[in-house]
N, C-alpha and C positions, 0 to 999 in steps of 0.2 A: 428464539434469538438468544437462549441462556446457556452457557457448556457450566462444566464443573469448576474450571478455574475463573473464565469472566464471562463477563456480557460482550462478545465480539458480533459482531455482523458485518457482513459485504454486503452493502446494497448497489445496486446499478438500475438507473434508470437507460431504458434503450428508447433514445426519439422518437414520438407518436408524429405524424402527418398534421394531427390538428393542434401539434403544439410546438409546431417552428418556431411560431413566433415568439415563444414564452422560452422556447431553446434554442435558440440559433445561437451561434458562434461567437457572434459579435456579443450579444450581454452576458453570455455563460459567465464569465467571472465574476460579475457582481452580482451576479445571483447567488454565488459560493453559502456565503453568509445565512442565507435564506433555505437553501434546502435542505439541510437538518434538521431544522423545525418542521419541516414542512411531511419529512418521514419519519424519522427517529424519533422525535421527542413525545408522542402523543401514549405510546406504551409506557413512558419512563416516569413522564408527569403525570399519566394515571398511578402510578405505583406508588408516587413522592405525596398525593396530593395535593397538587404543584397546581395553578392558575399557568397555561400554556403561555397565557400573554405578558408572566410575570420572567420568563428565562430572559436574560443576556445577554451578550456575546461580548468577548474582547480578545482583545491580541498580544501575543509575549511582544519580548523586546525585540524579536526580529522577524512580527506580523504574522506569526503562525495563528489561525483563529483559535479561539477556546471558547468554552463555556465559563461563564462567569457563576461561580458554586456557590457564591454568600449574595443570597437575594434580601438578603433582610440583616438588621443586627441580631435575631434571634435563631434566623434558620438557614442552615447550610445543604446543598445538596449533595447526594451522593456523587464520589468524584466519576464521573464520566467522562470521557474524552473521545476525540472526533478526529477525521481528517477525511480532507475530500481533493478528487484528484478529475479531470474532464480529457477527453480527446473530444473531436468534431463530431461523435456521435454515440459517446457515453458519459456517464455521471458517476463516478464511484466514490460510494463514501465507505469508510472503515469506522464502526465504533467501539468500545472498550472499557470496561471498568475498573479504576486503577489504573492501568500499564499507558503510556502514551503509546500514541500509534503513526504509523506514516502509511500514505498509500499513491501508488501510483500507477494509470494505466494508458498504453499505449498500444493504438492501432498497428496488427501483425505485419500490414502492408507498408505502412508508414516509409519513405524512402529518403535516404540519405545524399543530400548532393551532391558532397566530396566522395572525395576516398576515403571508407572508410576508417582504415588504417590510419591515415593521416591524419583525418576528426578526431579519433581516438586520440592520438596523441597528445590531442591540444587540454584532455579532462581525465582519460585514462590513470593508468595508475602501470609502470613498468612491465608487471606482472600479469595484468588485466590487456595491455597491447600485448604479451608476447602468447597470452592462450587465443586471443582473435587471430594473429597472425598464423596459428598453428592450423587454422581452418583454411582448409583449400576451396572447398565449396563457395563461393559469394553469397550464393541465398542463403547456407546457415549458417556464414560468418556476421550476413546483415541482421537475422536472425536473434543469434544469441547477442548483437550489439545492442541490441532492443531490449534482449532482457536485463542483460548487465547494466543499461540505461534505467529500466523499471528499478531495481533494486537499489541501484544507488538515490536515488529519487527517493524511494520511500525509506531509506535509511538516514540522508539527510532531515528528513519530513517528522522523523520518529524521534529524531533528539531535540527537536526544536527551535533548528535554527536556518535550514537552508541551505541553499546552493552558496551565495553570497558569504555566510560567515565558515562554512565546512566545504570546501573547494574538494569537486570529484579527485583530485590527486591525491588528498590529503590521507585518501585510504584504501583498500583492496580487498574487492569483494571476490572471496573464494570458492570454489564448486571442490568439494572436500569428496574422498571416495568414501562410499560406505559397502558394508558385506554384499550387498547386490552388484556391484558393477561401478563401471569410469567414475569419474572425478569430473570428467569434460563433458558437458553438456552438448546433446546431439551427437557423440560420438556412437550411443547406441540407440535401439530403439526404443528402450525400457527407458523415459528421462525421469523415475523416480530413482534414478540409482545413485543419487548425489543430492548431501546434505548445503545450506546457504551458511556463511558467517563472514563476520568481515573482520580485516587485520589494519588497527590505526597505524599510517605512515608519518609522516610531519607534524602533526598534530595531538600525539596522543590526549591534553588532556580536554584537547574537545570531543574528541571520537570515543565511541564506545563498543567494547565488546558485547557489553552484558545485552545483548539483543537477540530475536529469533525471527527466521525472516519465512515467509509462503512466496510461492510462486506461482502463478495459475493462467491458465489459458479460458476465455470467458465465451461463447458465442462461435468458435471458431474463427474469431475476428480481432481478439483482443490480447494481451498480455498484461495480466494484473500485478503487481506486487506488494507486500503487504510485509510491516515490519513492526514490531514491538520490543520495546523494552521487558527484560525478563522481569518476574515478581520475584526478588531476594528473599521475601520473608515466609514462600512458603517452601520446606524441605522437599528434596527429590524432584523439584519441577527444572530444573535448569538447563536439564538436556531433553525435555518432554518436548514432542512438536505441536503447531500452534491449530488450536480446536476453534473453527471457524465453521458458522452456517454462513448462507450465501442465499441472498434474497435477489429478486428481478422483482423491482416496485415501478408502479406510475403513477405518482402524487396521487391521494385521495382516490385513487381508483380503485388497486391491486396491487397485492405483498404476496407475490409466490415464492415459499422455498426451492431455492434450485440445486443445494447442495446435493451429490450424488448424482445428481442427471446429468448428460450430454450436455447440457451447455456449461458446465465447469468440470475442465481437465488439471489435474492438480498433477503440477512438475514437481514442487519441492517442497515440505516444511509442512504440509500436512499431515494429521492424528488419523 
């Protein structure tokens, strides 16, 4: 779970049968809180020599969760950060050391009620409705609307504030060409050929550039996204892409490495 720059992990839980009830839909969200401890912290707190029933949790000012890093007046934990993201039948958490994180994943099938286009309108960003409307296809204009959806998600997620105080218009997330190919996503068949970044609109001094985004396809079922603030302090890292392992965990059961396998297809911002 360690790269060279931080401690990053994707973990996903995928529903057991014998444990609807402990996952079902309806309590998912107030479990939020719970499932971190429940996978991540048992490596972290072995390494702190950290009492597991001594961690915390709290919330910034606009209820994003955190770990609470001063358990004591005399000891502080290493800064670690978290974020966890659910559809109806996944659980993704993103963790990090240093860098805040956002993470979001949505079902590939997921469907849209309106018109597209028109829902767009109403969170979109000018530039972001005019590359959907350039898709003539509807499955890969619903498609990349999911992704565009993911990454705005985990980019609000990753500054700390949300949808509510960082309103989807307020900025444009960009599919940038690089020496391999399109700009436009799903235009080829090669979709590492386009770099993520996003450009603040109305808002600049809540929006950030200094961010680096992944994009990943998980199961053949899912769309992940995944965003972190960059680390300033270390030279040459700013345009490096983001070094992610990727786990498939079942509470107290099982932690399989999945990076590299068939079940994680990495679109974008992958090392």
């Amino acid at each position: 779970m360690y790269s060279s720059r931080h401690l990053c992990s994707h973990l996903f839980i995928e529903q057991e049968p014998e444990q609807t009830c402990i996952f079902s839909q309806g309590v998912l969200p107030l479990l939020h809180p719970l499932l971190f401890p429940c996978n991540s912290h048992l490596k972290y707190v072995s390494h702190c020599q950290i009492d597991p029933q001594a961690l915390m949790f709290k919330k910034n000012m606009f209820g994003k969760p955190e770990l609470d890093l001063r358990i004591s007046s005399e000891l502080c934990l290493p800064p670690l950060q978290f974020n966890i993201s659910h559809s109806s039948s996944l659980i993704a958490c993103g963790v990090t050391m240093n860098s805040p994180i956002g993470i979001d994943v949505e079902e590939k099938t997921r469907k849209i009620k309106n018109n597209i286009i028109a829902f767009a309108k109403r969170f979109f960003s000018p530039n972001e409705i005019e590359v959907l409307s350039a898709i003539s296809d509807p499955e890969i204009q619903r498609q990349e609307f999911i992704k565009l959806w993911t990454l705005k998600e985990a980019y609000v997620k990753a500054l700390g504030r949300g949808f509510s105080a960082t309103p989807f218009k307020t900025f444009t997330i960009r599919f940038n060409r690089t020496a391999r190919g399109s700009c436009l996503p799903g235009c080829e068949t090669n979709e590492k050929a386009y770099e993520v970044s996003v450009e603040p609109r109305d808002d600049p001094e809540n929006c950030s550039r200094n961010v680096t985004f992944a994009l990943m396809e998980l199961l053949g079922s899912h769309y992940v996204a995944v965003c972190m603030k960059k680390d300033v302090n270390i030279r040459g890292t700013a345009s490096l892409p983001m070094k992610l392992d990727v786990w498939r965990t079942i509470p107290y059961v099982e932690d399989e490495c999945v990076s590299g396998t068939e079940a994680v297809l990495p679109i974008s911002g992958f090392a």
